[in-house]
Backbone as CSV, one residue per row, in Angstrom:
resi,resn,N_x,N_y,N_z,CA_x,CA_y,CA_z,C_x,C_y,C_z
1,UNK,154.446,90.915,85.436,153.161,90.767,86.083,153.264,91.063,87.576
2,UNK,154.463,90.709,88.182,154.843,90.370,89.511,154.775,92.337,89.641
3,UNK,155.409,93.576,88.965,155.590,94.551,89.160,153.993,95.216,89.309
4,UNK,153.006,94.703,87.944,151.929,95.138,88.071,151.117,95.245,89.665
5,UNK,151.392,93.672,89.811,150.177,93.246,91.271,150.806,94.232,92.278
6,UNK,151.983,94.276,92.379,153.041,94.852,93.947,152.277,96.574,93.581
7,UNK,152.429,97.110,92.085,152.090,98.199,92.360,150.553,98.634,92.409
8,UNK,150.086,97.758,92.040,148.191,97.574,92.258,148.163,97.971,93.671
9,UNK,148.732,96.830,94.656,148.418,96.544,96.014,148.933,97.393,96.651
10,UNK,149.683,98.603,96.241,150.053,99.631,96.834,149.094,99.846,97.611
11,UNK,149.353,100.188,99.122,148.292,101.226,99.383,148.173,102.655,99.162
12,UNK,148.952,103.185,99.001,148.827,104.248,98.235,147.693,104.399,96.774
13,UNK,147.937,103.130,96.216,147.079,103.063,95.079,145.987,102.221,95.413
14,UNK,145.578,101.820,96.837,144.448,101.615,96.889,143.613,102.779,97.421
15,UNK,143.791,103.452,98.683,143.437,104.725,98.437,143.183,105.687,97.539
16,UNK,144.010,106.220,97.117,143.974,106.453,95.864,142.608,106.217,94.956
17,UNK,142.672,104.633,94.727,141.694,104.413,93.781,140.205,104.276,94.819
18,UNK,139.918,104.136,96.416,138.534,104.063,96.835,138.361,105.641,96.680
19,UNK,138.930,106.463,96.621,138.930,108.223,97.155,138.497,108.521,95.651
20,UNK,139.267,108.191,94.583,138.605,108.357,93.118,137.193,107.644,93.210
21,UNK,136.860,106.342,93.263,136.065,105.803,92.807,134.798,105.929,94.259
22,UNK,134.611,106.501,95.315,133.687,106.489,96.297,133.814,107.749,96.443
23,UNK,134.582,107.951,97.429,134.551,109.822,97.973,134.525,111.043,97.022
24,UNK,134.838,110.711,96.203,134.914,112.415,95.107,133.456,112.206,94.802
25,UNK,132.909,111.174,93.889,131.647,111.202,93.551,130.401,111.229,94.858
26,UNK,130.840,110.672,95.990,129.643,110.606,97.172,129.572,112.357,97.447
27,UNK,131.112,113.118,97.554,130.872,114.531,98.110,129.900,114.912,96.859
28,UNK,130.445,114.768,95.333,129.739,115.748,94.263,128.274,115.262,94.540
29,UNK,127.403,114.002,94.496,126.178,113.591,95.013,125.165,114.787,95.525
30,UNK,126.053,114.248,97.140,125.679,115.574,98.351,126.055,116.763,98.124
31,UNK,126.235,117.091,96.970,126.466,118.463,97.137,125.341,119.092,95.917
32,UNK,125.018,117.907,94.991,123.783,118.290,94.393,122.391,118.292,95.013
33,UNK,122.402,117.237,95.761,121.327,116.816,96.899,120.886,118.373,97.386
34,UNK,122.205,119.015,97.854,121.863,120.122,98.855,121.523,120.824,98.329
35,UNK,122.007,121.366,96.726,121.612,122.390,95.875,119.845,122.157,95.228
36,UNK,119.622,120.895,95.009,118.469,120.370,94.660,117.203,120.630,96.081
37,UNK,117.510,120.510,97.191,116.949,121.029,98.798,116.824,122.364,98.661
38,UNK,117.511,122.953,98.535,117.712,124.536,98.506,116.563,125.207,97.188
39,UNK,116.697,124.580,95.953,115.448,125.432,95.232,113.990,124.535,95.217
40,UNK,114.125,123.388,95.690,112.873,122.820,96.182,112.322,123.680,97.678
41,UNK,113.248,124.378,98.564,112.563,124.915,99.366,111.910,126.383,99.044
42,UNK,112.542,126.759,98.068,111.611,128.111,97.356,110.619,127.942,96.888
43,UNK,110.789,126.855,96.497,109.367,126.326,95.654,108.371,126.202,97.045
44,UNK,108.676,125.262,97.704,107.564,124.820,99.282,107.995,126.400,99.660
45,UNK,108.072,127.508,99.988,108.114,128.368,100.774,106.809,129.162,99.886
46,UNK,107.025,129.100,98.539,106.058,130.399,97.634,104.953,129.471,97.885
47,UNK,104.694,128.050,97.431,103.571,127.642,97.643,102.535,127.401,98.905
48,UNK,103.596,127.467,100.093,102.634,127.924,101.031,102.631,128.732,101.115
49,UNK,103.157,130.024,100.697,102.555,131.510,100.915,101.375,131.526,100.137
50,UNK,100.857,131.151,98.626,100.166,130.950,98.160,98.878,130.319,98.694
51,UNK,98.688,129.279,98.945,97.914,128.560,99.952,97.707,129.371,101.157
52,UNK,98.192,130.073,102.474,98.024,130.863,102.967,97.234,132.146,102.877
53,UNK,97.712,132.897,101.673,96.628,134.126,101.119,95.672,133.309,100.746
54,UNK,95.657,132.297,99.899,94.063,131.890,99.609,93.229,131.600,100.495
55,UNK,93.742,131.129,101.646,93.440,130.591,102.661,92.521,131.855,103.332
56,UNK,93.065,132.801,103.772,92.814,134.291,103.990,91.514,134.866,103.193
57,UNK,92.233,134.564,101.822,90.610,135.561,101.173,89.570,134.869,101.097
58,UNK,89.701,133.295,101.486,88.372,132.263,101.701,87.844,132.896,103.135
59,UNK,88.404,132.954,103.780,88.011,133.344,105.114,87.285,134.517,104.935
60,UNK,87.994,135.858,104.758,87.656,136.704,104.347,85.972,136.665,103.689
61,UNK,86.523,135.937,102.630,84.934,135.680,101.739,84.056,135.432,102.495
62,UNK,84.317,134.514,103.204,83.078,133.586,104.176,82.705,134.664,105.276
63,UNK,83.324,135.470,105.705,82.995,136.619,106.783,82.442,137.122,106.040
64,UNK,82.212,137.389,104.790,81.247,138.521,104.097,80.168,137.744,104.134
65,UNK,80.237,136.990,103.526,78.766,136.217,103.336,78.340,136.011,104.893
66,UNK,79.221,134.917,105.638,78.231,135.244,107.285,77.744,136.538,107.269
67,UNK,78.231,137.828,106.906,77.575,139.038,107.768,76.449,139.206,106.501
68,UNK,76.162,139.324,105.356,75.226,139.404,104.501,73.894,138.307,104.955
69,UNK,74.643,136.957,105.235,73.715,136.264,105.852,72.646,136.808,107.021
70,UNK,73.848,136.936,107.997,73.010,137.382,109.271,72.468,138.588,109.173
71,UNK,72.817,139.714,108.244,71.957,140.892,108.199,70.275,140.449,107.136
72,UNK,70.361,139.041,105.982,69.175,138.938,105.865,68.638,138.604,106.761
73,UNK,68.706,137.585,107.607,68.409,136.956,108.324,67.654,137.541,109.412
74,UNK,68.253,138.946,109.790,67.708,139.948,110.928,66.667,140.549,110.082
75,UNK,66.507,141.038,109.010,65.568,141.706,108.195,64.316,140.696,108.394
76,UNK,64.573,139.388,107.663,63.610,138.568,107.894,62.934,138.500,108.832
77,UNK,63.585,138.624,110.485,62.631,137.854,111.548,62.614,139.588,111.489
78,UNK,62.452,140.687,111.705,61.788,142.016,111.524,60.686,141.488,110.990
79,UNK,60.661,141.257,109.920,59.948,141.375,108.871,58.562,140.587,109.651
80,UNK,58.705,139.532,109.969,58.100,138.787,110.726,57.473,139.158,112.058
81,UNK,58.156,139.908,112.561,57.737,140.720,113.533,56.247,141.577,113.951
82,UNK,56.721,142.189,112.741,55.575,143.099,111.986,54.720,143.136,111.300
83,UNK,54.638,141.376,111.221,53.192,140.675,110.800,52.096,140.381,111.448
């Protein structure tokens, strides 16, 4: 028993065993973390490009209609004019 504990308390075999049981698994963790960051940012990069063009052809849209607007709008007070 006396051989077991002496070679337990190694430090060698306590190292050893925090570096097995903390550090190998904390690096593999963070190293999924980072890989998991990395295609979540493709994802947030396409979806605001997405959002962006829509963003655009709303605008777009709405400039058509303002100018359809304001060209009835000028017809009208003509129109009015000439009453």
């Amino acid at each position: 028993m006396d051989k077991v504990e002496k070679k337990r308390n190694n430090p060698e075999v306590i190292i050893k065993d925090l570096v097995s049981s903390f550090l190998i698994p904390d690096v593999e963790r963070k190293k999924v973390e980072r890989e998991v960051q990395f295609k979540e940012r493709r994802f947030l990069e396409a979806a605001r490009k997405t959002i962006k063009q829509a963003e655009q052809q709303a605008g777009v849209r709405l400039d058509g209609e303002n100018m359809l607007n304001y060209a009835a709008n000028d017809a009208d007070e003509e129109e009015k004019k000439q009453d």
